[in-house]
C-alpha positions, 0 to 999 in steps of 0.5 A: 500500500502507497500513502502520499501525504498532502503537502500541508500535513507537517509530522515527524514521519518516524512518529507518524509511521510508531503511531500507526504500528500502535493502532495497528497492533491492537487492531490485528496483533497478528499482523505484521508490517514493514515500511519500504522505501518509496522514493526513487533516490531511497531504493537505488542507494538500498540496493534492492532492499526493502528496509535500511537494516538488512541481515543475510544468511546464506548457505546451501543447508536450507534447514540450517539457514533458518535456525541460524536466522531466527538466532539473528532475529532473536538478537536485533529484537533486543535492540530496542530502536529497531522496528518490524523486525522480521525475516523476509521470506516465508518458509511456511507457506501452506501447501499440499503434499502428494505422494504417489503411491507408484506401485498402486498406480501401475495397477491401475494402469497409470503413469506420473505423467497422466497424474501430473497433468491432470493435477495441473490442469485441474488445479491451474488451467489446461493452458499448461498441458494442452494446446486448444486453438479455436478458428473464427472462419469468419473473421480469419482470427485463432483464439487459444482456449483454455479451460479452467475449473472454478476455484470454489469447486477446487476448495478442500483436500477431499475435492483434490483426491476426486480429480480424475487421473485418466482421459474420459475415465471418471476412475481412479481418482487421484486418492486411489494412487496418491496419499493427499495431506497439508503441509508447508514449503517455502513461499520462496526461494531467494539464492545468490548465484546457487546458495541459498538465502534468507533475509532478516530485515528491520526499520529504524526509530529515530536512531541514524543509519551509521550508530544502527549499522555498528550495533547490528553488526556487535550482534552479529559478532555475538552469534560467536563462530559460525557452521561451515559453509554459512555466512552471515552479512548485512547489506542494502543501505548500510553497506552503501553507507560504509562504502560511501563515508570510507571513500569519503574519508580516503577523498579527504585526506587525499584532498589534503595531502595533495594540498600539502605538497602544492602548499611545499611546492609553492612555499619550498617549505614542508613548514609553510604548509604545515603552518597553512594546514592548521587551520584544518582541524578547526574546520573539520571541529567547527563542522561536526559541532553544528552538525551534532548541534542541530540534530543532523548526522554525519552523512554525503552532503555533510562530508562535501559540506565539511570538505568545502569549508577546508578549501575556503580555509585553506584559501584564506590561510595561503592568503594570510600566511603568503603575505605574512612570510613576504613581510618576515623576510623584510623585517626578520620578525616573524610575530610582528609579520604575523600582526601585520598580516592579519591587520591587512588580510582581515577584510578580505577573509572576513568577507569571503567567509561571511559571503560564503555563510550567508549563501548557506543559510536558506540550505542550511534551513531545510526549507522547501521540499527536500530540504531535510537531504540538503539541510547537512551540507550547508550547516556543515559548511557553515559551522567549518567557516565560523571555525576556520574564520576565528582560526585563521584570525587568531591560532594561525597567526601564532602557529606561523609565529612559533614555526617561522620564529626562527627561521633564515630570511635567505632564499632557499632558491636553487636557480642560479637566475633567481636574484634573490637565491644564494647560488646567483650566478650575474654573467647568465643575465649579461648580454652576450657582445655583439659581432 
């Protein structure tokens, strides 16, 4: 069942989705439920999963699977903010047994194939044993016929044994060479190339996807070793989460290692961009802060949030640090360098920032339809700036203080072109004499 709810009718959807749970458990007790992704975006990033939470065990030992399964579900049911906990397949589904007595059968003349289709035809259609075309001469048209018996004339064990097994004869009967009972077979059968699978799935209450992921997957552990040839896994949404955060947090520090040695390349000094990188950390703090403060979570639009603000950071840093290192080599003092820099940089960098904060805001709202997906990036982005801002004002200038304190002002230049390099060599600038 789809629900659309109107746009004017505002409610927190995990509330809306434990009230109905509520109802519905006095209701039908004996109904059980599971809300599924609905959103396009939702069931891409799922992979085919039907809850955020889903846990497969797998292994060619069908019976094996279930006990193991049910053990899973005993231990995330004592997780308490998991919801519609349950195992995805149906391995009772209710079935009929019919097992063919085949030396009775041959008594009577009668073969497994004259048993089976006769079933299959009484039960389902003659479509599947028996072609029938009827011509309308007139019109030139075939029409495939097929003839059906009505399900409530097809409705007890005892109508299933009065099938006839043999063409136009009313005896025997499919009781005369078969013993017919209920029983249970699996509803379905779900494998992974040719093993075997069951699912146990669960929905989420109020909790982030990355805090649920880590405890399901200490309950996994818990289960302690396990049999040959089964396994236990989570997949769906939480295996995208983890791969998405990992490449992430690779990208990051990628980002700022390749920074480094730009930094060292255009400075020729690993200090220098240690100075410029200091400012890294209060980024990353100043994001996670707003982030944890209003209520949101660390997820791929609060990550490029946070990797934004570390390169307005580090643009203005190289702009603080390129003029205060001019100004060193001038004056020899690294401190006074350091004041005069911030004095003269601190219009610009403010401006920057505030320019930069003030964009994010109406993200940073939530507002509009999706807001809530969005909403991370600009808090993110705006909590880093705020951070990196009063960093690059204040603990920068003194880390470039300390670090540059007692530093050479020679040039540590190797072109023999360069003026300002030691190892300047006059005669290359000469004008070579005329002839």
């Amino acid at each position: 069942m789809q629900v659309n709810l109107k746009e004017d009718y505002k409610v927190n959807l995990d509330n809306l989705k434990e009230r109905f749970r509520n109802a519905m458990k006095k209701e039908q007790p004996s109904v059980q439920l599971s809300f599924e992704p609905i959103e396009l975006t939702d069931k891409i990033l799922s992979q085919g999963s039907p809850t955020p939470v889903e846990v497969v065990i797998s292994g060619k030992n069908k019976p094996q699977n279930i006990q193991w399964a049910f053990k899973v579900l005993d231990k995330l049911k004592k997780i308490n903010y998991l919801r519609d906990v349950q195992i995805g397949q149906s391995f009772k589904y209710p079935a009929i047994n019919i097992d063919i007595d085949r030396v009775r059968a041959a008594e009577l003349g009668v073969s497994i194939n004259d048993v089976s289709r006769s079933l299959v035809a009484s039960t389902s259609s003659s479509r599947y044993t028996e072609k029938n075309v009827w011509l309308d001469q007139k019109a030139g048209l075939s029409y495939a016929v097929q003839v059906e018996i009505p399900e409530y004339q097809m409705a007890s064990l005892n109508d299933v044994r009065e099938i006839p097994v043999m063409t136009d004869k009313a005896r025997p009967v499919l009781g005369d060479v078969a013993n017919v009972t209920a029983g249970t077979t699996y509803g379905e059968n779900d494998d992974i190339g040719a093993i075997p699978i069951l699912t146990v799935t669960a929905n989420l209450n109020n909790i982030d996807l990355g805090t649920a992921n880590d405890d399901v997957q200490k309950a996994i552990t818990s289960l302690g070793k396990l049999p040959r040839g089964l396994t236990v896994a989570t997949r769906g949404l939480t295996q995208t989460l983890t791969d998405t955060l990992d490449s992430l947090q690779s990208g990051l520090l990628v980002a700022i290692i390749v920074i480094f040695l730009m930094l060292a390349a255009n400075f020729q000094s690993f200090k220098m961009s240690f100075v410029v990188l200091s400012t890294v950390p209060a980024v990353l703090f100043g994001s996670l802060f707003l982030v944890k403060l209003t209520g949101a979570t660390l997820n791929l639009q609060s990550y490029m949030g946070m990797i934004m603000s570390v390169g307005v950071s580090i643009s203005n840093a190289v702009l603080l640090i390129t003029n205060a290192e001019e100004l060193r080599k001038h004056n020899g003092d690294a401190l006074k360098s350091a004041r005069e820099a911030v004095a003269l940089r601190i219009r610009p960098i403010l401006m920057t920032s505030l320019a930069m904060i003030v964009g994010m805001i109406p993200m940073a709202s939530g507002l509009g339809e999706g807001g809530d997906q969005t909403s991370p990036l600009g808090r993110a982005v705006i909590g880093g700036l705020f951070a990196s801002t009063f960093a690059a004002l204040l603990i920068l200038p003194l880390v470039f203080a300390w670090v540059q304190g007692n530093a050479s002002t020679d040039s540590v230049s190797l072109d023999p072109e360069d003026k300002e390099s030691k190892f300047y060599i006059p005669l290359h600038h000469h004008e070579q004499p005329q002839k």
